[in-house]
PDB file of N, CA, C and O in Angstrom, chain B, residues numbered from 101:
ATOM      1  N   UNK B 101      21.680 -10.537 -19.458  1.00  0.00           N
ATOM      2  CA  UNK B 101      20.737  -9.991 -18.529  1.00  0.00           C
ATOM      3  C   UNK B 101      21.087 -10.498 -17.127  1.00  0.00           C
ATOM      4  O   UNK B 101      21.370 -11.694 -17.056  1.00  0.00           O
ATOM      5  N   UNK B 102      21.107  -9.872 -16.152  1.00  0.00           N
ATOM      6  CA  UNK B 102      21.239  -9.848 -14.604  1.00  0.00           C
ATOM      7  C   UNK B 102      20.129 -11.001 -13.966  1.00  0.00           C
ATOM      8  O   UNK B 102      18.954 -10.650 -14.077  1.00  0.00           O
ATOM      9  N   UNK B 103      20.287 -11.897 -13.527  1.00  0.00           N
ATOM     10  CA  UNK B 103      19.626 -12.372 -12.632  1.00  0.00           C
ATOM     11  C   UNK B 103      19.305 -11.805 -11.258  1.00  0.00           C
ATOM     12  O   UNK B 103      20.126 -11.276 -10.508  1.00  0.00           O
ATOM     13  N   UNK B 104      17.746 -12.019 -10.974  1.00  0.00           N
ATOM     14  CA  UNK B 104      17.432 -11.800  -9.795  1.00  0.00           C
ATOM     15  C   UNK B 104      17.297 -10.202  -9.568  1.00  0.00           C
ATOM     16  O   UNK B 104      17.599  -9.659  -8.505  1.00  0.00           O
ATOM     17  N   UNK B 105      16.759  -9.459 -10.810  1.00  0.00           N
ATOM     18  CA  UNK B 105      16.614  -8.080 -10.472  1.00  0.00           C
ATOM     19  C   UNK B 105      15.775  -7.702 -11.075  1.00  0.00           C
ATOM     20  O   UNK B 105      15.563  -6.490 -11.031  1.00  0.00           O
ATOM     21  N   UNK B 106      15.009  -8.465 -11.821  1.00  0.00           N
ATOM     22  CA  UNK B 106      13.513  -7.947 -12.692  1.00  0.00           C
ATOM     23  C   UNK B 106      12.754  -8.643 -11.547  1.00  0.00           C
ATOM     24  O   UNK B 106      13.298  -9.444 -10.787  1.00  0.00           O
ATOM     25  N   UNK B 107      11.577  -8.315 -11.483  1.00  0.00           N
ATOM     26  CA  UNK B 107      10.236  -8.114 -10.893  1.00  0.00           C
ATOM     27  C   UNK B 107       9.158  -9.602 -11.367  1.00  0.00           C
ATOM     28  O   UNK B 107       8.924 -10.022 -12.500  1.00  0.00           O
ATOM     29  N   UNK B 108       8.762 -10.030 -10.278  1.00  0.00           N
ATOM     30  CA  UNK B 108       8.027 -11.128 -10.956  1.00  0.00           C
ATOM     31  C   UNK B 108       7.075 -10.463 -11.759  1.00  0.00           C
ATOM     32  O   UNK B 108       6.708  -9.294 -11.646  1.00  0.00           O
ATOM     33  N   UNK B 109       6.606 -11.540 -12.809  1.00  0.00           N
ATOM     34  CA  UNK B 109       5.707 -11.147 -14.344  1.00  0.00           C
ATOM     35  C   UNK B 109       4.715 -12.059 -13.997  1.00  0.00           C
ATOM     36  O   UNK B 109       5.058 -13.241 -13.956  1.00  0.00           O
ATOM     37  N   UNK B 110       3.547 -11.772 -13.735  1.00  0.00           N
ATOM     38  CA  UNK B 110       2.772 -13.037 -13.500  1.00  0.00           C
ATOM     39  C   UNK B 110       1.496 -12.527 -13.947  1.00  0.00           C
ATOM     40  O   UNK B 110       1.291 -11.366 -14.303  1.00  0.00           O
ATOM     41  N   UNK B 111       0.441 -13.701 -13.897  1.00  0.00           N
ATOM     42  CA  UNK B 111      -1.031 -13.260 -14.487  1.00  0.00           C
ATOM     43  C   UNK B 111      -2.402 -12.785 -13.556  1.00  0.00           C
ATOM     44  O   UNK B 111      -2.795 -13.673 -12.800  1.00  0.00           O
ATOM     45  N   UNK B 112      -3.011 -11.772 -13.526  1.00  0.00           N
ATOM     46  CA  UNK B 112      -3.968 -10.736 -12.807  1.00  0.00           C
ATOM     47  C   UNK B 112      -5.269 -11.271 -13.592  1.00  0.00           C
ATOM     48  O   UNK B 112      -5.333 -11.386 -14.816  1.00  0.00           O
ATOM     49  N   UNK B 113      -6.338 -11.593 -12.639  1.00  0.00           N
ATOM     50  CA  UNK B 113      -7.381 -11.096 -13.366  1.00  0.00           C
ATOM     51  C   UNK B 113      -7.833  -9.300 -13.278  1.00  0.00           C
ATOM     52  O   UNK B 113      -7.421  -8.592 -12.358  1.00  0.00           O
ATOM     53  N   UNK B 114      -8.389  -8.973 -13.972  1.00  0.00           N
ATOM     54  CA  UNK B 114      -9.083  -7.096 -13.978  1.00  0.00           C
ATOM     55  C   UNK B 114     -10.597  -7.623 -14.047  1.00  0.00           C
ATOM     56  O   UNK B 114     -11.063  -8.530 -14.736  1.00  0.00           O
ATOM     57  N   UNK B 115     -11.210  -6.792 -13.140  1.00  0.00           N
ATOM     58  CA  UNK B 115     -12.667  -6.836 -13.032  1.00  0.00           C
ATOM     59  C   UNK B 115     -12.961  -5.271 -13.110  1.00  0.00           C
ATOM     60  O   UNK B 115     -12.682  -4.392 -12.295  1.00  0.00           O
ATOM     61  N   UNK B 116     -13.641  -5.190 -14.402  1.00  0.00           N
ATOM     62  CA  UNK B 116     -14.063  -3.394 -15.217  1.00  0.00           C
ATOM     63  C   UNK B 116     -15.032  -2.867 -14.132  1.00  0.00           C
ATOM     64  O   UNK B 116     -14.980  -3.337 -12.995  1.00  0.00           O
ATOM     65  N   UNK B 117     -15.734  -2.097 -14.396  1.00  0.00           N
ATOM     66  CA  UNK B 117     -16.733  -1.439 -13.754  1.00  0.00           C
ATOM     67  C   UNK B 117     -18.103  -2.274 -13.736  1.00  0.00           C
ATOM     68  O   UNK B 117     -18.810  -2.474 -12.748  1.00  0.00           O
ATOM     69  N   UNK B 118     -18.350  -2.778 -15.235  1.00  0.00           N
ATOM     70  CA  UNK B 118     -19.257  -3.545 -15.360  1.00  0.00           C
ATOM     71  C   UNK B 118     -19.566  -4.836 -14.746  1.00  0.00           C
ATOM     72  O   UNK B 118     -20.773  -5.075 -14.691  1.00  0.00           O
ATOM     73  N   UNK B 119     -18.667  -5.866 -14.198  1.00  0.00           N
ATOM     74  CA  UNK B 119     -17.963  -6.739 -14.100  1.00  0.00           C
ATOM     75  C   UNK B 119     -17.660  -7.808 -14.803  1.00  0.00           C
ATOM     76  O   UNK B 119     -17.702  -8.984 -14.442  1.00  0.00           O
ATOM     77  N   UNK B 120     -17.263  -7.237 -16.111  1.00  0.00           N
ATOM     78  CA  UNK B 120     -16.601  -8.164 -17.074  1.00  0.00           C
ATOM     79  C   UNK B 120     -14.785  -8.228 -16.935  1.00  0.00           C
ATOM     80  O   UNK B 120     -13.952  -7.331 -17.066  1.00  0.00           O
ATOM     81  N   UNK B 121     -14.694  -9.102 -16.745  1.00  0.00           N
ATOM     82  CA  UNK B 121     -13.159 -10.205 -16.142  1.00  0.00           C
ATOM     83  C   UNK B 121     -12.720 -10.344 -17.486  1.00  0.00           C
ATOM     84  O   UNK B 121     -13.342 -10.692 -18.490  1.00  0.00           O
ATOM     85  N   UNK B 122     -10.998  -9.855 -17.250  1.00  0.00           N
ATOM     86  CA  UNK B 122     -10.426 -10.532 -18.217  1.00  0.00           C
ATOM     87  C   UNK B 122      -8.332 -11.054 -17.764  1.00  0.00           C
ATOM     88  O   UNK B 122      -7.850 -10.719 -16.682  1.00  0.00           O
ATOM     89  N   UNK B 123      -7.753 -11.599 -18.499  1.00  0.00           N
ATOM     90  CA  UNK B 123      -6.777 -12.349 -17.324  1.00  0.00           C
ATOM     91  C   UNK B 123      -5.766 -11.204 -18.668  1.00  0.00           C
ATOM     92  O   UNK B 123      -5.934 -10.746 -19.798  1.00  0.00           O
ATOM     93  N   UNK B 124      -4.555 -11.213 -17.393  1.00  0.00           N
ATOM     94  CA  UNK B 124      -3.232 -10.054 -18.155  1.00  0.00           C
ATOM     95  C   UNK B 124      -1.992 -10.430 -17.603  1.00  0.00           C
ATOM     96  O   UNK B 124      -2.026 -11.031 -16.530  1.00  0.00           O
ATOM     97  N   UNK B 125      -1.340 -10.288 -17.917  1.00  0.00           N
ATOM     98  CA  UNK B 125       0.163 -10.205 -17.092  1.00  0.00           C
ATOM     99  C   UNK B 125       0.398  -8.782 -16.853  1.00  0.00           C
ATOM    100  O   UNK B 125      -0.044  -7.960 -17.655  1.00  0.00           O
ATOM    101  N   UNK B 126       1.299  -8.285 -15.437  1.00  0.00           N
ATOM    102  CA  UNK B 126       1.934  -7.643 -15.112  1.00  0.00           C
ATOM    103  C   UNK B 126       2.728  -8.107 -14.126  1.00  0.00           C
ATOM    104  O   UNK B 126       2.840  -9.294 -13.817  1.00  0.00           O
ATOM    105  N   UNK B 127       3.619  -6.636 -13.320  1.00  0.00           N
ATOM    106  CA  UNK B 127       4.028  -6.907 -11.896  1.00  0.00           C
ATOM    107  C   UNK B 127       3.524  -6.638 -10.881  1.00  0.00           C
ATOM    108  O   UNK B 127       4.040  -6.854  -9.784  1.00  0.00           O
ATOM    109  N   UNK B 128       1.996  -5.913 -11.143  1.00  0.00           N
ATOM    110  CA  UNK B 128       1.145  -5.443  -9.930  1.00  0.00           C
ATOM    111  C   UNK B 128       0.820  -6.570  -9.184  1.00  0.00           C
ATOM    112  O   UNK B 128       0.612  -7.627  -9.780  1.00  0.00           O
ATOM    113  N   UNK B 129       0.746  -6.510  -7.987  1.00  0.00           N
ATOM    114  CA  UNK B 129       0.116  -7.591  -7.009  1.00  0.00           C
ATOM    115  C   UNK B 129       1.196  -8.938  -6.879  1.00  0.00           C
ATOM    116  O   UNK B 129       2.408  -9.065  -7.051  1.00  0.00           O
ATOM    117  N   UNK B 130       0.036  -9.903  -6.464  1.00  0.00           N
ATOM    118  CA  UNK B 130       0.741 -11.602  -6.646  1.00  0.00           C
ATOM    119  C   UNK B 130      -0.300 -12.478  -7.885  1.00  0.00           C
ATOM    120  O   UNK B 130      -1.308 -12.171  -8.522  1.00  0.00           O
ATOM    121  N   UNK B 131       0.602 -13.734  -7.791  1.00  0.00           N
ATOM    122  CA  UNK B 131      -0.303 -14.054  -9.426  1.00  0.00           C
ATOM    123  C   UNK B 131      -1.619 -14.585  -8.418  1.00  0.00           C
ATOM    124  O   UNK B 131      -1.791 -15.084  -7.306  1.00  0.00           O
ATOM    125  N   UNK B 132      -2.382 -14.138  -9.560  1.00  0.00           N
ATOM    126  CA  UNK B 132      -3.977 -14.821  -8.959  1.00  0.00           C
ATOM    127  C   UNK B 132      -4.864 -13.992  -8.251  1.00  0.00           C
ATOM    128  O   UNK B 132      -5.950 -14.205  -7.713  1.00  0.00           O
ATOM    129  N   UNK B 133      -4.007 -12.792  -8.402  1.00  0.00           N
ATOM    130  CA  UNK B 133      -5.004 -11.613  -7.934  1.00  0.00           C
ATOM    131  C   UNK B 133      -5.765 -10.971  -8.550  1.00  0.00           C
ATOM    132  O   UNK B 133      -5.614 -10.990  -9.772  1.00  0.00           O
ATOM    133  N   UNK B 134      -6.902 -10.132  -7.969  1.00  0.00           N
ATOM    134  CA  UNK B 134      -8.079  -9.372  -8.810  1.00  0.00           C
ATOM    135  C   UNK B 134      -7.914  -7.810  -8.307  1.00  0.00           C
ATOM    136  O   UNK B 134      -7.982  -7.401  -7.148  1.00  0.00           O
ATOM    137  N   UNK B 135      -7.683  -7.066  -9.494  1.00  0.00           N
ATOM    138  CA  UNK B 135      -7.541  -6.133  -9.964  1.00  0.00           C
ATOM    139  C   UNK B 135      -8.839  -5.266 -10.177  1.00  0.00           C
ATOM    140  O   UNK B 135      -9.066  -4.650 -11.218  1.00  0.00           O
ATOM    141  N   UNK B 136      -9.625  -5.286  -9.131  1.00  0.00           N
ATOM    142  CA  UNK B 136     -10.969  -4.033  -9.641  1.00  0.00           C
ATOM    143  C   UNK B 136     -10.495  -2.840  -9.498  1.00  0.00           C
ATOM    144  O   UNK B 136      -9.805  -2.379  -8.589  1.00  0.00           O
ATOM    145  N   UNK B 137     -11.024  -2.211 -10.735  1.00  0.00           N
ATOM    146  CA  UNK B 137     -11.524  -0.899 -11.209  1.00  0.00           C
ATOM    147  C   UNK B 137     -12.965   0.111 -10.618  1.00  0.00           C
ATOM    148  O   UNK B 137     -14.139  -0.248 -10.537  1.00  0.00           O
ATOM    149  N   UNK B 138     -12.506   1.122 -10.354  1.00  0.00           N
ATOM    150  CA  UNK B 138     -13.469   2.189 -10.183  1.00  0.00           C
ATOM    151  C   UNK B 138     -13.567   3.011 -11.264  1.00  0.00           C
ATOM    152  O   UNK B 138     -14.662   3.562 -11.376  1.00  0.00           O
ATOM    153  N   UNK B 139     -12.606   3.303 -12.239  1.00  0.00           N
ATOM    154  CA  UNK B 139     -12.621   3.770 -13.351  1.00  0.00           C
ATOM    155  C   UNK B 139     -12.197   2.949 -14.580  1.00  0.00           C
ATOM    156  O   UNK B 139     -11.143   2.316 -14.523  1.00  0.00           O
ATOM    157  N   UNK B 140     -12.893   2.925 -15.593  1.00  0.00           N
ATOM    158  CA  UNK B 140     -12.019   2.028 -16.724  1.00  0.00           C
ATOM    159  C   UNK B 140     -13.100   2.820 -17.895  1.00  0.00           C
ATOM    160  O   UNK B 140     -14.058   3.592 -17.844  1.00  0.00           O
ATOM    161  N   UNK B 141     -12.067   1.904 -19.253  1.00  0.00           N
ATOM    162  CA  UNK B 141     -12.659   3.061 -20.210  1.00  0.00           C
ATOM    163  C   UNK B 141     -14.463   2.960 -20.735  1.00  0.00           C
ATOM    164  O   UNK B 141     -14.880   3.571 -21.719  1.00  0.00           O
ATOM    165  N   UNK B 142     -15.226   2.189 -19.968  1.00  0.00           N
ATOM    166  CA  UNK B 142     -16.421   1.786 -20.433  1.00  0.00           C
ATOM    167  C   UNK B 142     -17.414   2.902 -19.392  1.00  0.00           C
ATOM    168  O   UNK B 142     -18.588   3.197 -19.615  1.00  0.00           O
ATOM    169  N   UNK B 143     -16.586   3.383 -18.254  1.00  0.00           N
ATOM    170  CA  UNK B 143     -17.053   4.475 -17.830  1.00  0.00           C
ATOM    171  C   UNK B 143     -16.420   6.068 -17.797  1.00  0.00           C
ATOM    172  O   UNK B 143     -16.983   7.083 -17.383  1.00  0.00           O
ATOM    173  N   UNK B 144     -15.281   5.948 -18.282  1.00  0.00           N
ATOM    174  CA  UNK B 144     -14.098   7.178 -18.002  1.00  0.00           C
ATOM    175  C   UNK B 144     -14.985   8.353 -18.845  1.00  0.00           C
ATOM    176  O   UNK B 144     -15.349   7.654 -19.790  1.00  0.00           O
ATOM    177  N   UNK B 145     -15.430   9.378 -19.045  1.00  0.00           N
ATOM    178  CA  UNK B 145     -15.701  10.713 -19.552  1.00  0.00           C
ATOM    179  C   UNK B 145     -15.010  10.453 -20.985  1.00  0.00           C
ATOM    180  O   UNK B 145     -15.647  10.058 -21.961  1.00  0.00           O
ATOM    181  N   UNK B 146     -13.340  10.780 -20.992  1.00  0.00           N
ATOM    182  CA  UNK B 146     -12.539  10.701 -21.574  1.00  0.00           C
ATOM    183  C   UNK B 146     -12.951   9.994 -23.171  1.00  0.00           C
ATOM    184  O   UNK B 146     -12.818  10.449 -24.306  1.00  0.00           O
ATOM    185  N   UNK B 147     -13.386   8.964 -22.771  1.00  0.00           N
ATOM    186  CA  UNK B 147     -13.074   7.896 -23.719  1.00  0.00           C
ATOM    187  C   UNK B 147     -15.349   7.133 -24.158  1.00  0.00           C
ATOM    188  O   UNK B 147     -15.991   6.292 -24.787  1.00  0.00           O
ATOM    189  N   UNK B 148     -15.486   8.321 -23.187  1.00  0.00           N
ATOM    190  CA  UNK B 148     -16.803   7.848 -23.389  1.00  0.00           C
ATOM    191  C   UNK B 148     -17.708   9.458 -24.364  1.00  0.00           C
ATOM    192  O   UNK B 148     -18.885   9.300 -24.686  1.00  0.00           O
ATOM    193  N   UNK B 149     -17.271  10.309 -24.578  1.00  0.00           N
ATOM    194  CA  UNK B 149     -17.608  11.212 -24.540  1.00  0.00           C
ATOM    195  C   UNK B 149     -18.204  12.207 -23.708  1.00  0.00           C
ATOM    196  O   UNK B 149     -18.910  13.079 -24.215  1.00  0.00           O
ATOM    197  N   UNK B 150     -17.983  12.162 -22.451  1.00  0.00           N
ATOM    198  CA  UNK B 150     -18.418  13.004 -21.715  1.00  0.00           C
ATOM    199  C   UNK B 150     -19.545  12.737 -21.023  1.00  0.00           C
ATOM    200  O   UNK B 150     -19.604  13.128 -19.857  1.00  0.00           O
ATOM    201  N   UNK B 151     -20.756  11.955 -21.660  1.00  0.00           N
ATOM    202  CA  UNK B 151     -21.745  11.518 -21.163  1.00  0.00           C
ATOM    203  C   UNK B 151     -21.609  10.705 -20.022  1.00  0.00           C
ATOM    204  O   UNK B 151     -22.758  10.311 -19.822  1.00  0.00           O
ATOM    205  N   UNK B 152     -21.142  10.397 -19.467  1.00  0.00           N
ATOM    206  CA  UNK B 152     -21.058   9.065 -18.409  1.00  0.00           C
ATOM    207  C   UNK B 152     -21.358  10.245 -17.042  1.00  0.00           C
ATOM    208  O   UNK B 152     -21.415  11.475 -17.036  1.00  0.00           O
ATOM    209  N   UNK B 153     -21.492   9.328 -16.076  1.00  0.00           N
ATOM    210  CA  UNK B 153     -21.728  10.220 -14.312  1.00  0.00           C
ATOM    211  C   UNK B 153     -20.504  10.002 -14.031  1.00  0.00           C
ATOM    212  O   UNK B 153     -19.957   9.163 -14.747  1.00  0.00           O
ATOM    213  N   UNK B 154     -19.770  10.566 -13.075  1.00  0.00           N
ATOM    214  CA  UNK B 154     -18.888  10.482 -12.412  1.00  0.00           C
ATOM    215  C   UNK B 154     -18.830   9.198 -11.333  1.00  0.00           C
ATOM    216  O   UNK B 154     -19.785   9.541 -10.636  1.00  0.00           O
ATOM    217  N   UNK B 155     -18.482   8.282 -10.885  1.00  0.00           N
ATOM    218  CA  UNK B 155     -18.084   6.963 -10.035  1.00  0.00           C
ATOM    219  C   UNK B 155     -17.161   7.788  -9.074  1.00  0.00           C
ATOM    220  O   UNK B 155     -16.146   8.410  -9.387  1.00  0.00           O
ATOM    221  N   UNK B 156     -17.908   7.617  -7.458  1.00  0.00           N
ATOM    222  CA  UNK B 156     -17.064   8.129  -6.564  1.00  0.00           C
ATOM    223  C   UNK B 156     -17.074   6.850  -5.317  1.00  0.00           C
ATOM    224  O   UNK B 156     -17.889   6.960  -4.400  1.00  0.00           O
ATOM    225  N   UNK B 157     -16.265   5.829  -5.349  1.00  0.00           N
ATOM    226  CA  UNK B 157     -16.598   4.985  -4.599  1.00  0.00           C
ATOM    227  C   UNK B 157     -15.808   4.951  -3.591  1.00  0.00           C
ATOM    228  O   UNK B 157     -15.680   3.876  -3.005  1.00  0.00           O
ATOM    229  N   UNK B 158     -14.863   6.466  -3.002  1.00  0.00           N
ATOM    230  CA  UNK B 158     -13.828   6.580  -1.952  1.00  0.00           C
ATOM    231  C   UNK B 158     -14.521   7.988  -1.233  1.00  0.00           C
ATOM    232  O   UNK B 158     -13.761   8.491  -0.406  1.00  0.00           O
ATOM    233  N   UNK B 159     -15.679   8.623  -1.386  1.00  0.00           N
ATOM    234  CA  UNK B 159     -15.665   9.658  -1.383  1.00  0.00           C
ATOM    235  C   UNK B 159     -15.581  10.706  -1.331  1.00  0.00           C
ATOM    236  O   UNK B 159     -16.300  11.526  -0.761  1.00  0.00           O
ATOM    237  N   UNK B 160     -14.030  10.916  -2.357  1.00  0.00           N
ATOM    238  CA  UNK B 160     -13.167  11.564  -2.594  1.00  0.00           C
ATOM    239  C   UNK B 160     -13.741  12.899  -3.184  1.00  0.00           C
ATOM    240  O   UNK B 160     -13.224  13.967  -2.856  1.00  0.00           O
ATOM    241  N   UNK B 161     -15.165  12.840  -4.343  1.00  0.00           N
ATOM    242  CA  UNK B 161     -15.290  13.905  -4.826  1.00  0.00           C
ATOM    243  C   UNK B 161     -16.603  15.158  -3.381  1.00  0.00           C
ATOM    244  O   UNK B 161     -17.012  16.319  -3.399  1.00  0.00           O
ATOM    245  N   UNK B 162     -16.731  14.088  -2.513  1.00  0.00           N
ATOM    246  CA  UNK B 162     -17.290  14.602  -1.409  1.00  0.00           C
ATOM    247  C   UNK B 162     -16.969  15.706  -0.679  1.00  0.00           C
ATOM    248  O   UNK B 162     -17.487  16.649  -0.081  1.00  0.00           O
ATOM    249  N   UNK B 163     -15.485  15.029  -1.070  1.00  0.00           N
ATOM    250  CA  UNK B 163     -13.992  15.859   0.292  1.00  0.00           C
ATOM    251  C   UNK B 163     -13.589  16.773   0.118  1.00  0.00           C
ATOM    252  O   UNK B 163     -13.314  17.659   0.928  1.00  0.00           O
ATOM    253  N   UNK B 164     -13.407  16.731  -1.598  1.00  0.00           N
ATOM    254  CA  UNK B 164     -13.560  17.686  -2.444  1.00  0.00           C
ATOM    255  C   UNK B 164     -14.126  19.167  -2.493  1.00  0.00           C
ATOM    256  O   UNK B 164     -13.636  20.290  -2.612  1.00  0.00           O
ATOM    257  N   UNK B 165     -14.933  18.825  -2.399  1.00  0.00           N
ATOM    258  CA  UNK B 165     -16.746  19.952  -2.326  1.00  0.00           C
ATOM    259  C   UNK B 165     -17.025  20.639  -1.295  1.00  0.00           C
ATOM    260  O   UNK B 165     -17.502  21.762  -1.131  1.00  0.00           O
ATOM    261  N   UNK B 166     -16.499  19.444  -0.292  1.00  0.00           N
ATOM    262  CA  UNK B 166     -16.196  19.910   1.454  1.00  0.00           C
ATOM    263  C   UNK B 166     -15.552  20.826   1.865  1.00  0.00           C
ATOM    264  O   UNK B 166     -15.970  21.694   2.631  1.00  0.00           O
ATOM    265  N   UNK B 167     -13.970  20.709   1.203  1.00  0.00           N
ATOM    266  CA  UNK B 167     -13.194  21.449   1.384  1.00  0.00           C
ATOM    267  C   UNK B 167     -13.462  22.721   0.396  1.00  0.00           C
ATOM    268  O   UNK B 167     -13.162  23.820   0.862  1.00  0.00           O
ATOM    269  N   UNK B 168     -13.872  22.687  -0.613  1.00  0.00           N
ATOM    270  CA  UNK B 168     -13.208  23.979  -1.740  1.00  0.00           C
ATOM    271  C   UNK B 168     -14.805  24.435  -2.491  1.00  0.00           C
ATOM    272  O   UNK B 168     -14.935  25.099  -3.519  1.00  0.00           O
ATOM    273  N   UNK B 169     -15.909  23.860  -1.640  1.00  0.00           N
ATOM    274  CA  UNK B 169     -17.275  24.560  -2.182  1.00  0.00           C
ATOM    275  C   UNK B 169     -17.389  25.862  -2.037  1.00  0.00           C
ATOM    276  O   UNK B 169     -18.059  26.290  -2.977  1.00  0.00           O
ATOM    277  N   UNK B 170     -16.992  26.895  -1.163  1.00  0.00           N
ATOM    278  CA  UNK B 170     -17.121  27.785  -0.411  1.00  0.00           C
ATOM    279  C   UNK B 170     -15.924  28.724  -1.062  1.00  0.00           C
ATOM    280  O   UNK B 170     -15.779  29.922  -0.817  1.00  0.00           O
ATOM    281  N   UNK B 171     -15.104  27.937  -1.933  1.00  0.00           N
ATOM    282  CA  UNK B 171     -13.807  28.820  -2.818  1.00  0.00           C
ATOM    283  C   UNK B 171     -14.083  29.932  -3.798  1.00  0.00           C
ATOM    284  O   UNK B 171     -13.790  29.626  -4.954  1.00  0.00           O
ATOM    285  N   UNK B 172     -14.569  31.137  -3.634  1.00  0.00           N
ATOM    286  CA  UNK B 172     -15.351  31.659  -4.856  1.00  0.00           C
ATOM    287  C   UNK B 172     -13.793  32.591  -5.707  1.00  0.00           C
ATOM    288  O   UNK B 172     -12.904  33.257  -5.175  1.00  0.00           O
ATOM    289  N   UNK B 173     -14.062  32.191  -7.365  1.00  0.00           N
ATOM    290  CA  UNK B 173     -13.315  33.471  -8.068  1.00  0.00           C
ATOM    291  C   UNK B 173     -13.274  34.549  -8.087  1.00  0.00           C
ATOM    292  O   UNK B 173     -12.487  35.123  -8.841  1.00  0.00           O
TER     293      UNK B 173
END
């Protein structure tokens, strides 16, 4: 294996929606960083059945609506 061409591997905390913390390795970030979520699977549709509200905390689905409310088929 090559030295000096993989990516540091280090440990993240993730903070869910709820704010339950848990510690991981990746290469995202630097070590000792926190990783919050706006989506994860304790709120995602997907994985929740559908029931959950939508989480818009960029208000992205705003910009959305803004732009393309007025779009009729």
């Amino acid at each position: 294996m090559k030295k000096n061409i993989h990516p540091d591997y280090h440990e993240v905390t993730v903070v869910m929606t709820d704010g339950t913390r848990y510690q991981t390795r990746t290469t995202w970030g630097k070590a000792g960083d926190e990783l919050k979520l706006d989506i994860d699977p304790t709120t995602h549709p997907a994985w929740t059945g559908g029931s959950s509200r939508l989480v818009d905390s960029g208000g992205r689905v705003g910009r959305f609506n803004k732009k393309f409310g007025n779009f009729g088929l």
